[in-house]
Every structure is written in structure tokens, then in C-alpha cells.
N, C-alpha and C positions, 0 to 999 in steps of 0.2 A: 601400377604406378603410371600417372598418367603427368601431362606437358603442367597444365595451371589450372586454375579454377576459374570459370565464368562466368555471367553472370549471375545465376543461380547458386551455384557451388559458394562463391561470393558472399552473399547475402544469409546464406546458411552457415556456412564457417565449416562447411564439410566437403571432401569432395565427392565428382558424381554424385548426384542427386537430382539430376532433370532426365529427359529424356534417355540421355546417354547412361546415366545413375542407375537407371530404371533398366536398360539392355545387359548392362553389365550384370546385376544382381540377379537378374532370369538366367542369364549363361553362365555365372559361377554356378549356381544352384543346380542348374540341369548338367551340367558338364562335371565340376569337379565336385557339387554337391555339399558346397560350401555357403552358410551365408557371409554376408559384410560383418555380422559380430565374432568370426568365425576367422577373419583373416584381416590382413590391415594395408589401406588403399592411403599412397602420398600423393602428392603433386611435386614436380619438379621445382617450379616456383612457387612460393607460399601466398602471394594474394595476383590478383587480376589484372594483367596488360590493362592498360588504356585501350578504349576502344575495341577489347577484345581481342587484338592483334596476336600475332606469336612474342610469345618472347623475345626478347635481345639476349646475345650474349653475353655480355655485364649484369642482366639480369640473371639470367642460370647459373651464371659462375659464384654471383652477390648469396646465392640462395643454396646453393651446392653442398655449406659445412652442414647446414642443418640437415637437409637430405642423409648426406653419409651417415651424420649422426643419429638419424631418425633408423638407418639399417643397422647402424652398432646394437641400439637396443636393441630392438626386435628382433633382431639376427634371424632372418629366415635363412632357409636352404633352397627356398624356391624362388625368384623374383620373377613376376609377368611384366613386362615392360608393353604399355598402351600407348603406340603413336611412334611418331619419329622423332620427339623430345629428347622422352625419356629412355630411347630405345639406343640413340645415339651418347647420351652422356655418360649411361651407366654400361655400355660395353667400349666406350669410348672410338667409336667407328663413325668414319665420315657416311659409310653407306648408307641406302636409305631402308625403310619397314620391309619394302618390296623386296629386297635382297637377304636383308636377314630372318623374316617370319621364316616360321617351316625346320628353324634348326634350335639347337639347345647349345647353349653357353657357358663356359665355365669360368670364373673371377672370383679369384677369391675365396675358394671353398663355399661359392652360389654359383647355383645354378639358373639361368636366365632364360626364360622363353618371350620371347618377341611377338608380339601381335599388335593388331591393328587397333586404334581406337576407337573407341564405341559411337562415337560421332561418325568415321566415317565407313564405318558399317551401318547405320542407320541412312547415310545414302546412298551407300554402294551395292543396297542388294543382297543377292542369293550367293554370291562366289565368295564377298568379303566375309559373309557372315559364316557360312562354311568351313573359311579358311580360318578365321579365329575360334570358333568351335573345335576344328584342330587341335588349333596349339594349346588350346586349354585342356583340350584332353593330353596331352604329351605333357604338360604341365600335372594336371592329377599322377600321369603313372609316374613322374619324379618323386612326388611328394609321397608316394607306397613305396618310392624305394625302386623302382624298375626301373631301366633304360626306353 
């Protein structure tokens, strides 16, 4: 679950689907061996900041029922939260990615793993990409059932 759609995402009416789109779908597949038809990817807010920008909060909040509503259906038992949007609204913590990636969550009878966004693991490098490699794996051993 990631922050909004850009302008890409945008234009397609899907999200992830550019470059980041394209990181993501290689690291589910090699990691939890998942593809996109295979698992189901929201956005926090439903169409595009202006200018690209982060969200507002009127916006997140304005966008929020359908979000929740969007987990009632689908009810997973696993949520991967991408970035610090989504990572902060659905464990409900002021902290940031950096503090929470690396642990597993419990709300609700889901389970939540934290990781970083595919954006900025495409400019963070060897460490970022690493570290959400990780939590994707701690992610697949939830979804087998293993701690």
C-alpha cells in the first residue's frame, strides 16, 4: 500500500506502474513470489497531489473511508505498508519508515510489515533495497503462517 498515485499511476488508473511499478513487481516475485494479479496494491489517496506534492492531511483523512473499506473486502492478514504515508495512517504512529521497517504489526487481527517505498529505494541504493528485501521476506513467512 502505497502514499498516492503519480503521474503515471495517474494517467493509468492503476497504481505503481512506472519505474517504481516495475521495482515493486521484481521484488514481490523474487521475494514473496507473488505477482500484482496475485495480491492487491491501494494507495492511500485515490487520485494525484497537484504538482505531485505529498498529501495533505484533509486529503488522507477525505480518502481514508474508502481505504478502510477497500481492507474490509479484501481482508488480508498480511498488509505491506510502502513509505511513510501509508506506513503512519494504517498503524496510526507519528514515527517515521526508519523507525518502524524491520518489525511486524499487529491491528486488528493484520498483520503489518513496514517498508520502504519503491521510489526511494530506486534512489537509495544497496542498503534500502536490502532492507526492503527483508521485510518482504518477514512478510512471505507471515503469509506461510511462521513468525
Amino acid at each position: 500500500m502505497g502514499e498516492g498515485p503519480g503521474h503515471e499511476e495517474d494517467l493509468a488508473g492503476e497504481p505503481f506502474v512506472g519505474r517504481s511499478g516495475k521495482l515493486l513487481d521484481r521484488l514481490m516475485w523474487e521475494e514473496l513470489g507473488l505477482t500484482r494479479a496475485e495480491c492487491y496494491i491501494a494507495n492511500v489517496v485515490k487520485c494525484r497531489p497537484p504538482n505531485n506534492r505529498d498529501p495533505a492531511p484533509v486529503e488522507i483523512e477525505s480518502c481514508r473511508p474508502y481505504l478502510e473499506e477497500q481492507i474490509v473486502l479484501i481482508d488480508p492478514s498480511v498488509i505491506v505498508t510502502l513509505g511513510n504515508f501509508a506506513t503512519k495512517l494504517l498503524l496510526e504512529s507519528g514515527r517515521g519508515i526508519r523507525a518502524l521497517r524491520g518489525h511486524v504489526f499487529e491491528r486488528g487481527g493484520r498483520q503489518f510489515v513496514p517498508t520502504y517505498h519503491p521510489a526511494y529505494v530506486l534512489r537509495g541504493g544497496g542498503e534500502p533495497m536490502a532492507e526492503m528485501r527483508a521485510d518482504l521476506v518477514r512478510a512471505k513467512r507471515l503469509l506461510a503462517g511462521r513468525p
